[in-house]
N, C-alpha and C positions, 0 to 999 in steps of 0.2 A: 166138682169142687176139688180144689188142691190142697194138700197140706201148709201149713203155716211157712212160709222163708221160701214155698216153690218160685216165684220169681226171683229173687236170688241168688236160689241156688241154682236156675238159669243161666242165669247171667254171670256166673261165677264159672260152669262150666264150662262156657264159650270163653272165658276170659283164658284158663289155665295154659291156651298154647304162648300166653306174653305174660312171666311169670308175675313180672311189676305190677301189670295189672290187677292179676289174679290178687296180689297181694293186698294191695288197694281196696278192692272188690270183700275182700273176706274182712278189712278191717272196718270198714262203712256198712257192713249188714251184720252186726254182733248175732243174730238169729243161727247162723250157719252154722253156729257150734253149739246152739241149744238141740235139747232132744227132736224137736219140730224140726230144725233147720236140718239135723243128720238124718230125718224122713226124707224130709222133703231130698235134699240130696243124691239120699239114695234113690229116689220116685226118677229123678230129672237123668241120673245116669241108669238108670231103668229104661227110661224111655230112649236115650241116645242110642246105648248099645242095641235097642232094637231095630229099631229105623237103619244103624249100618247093617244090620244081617239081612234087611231087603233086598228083593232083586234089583238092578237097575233100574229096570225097566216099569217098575211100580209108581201108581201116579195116585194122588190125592182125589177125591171131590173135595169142596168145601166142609159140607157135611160132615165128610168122615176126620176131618183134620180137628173139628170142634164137638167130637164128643161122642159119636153111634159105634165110635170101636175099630179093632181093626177088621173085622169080618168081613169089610165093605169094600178094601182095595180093588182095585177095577187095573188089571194090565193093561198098560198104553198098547194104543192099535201102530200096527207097522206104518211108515210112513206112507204118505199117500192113500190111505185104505179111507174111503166115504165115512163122513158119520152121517147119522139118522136125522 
């Protein structure tokens, strides 16, 4: 479960490198600046700045992208190396 405005504040985050947008964006979701929407916010740049401190070379399951954590990353295998 995500706090209240998290897809907003989503989508507000991806918007902030085109400021108009951004702007746009924060005046169409009035939630952003309620106490929920400044959770949720803070949750969504939570999770960005994490995801950049990954190594490159770190790959999803499906799984782990919806929900079991990050515990679960699996390092991509070198190119060419067999899978099972």
């Amino acid at each position: 479960m995500a706090p209240e405005g998290f897809d907003a504040a989503t989508f507000y985050a991806y918007s902030l490198r085109q400021p108009d947008t951004a702007a746009r964006v924060r005046t169409a979701f009035p939630v952003l600046g309620s106490p929920a929407g400044l959770t949720a916010g803070a949750t969504v740049c939570a999770q960005l700045l994490q995801t950049v401190s990954w190594p490159a070379e770190t790959t999803w399951s499906s799984k782990d992208r919806f929900g079991t954590g990050l515990g679960n990353r699996a390092a991509a295998e070198p190119a060419g190396s067999p899978r099972p």
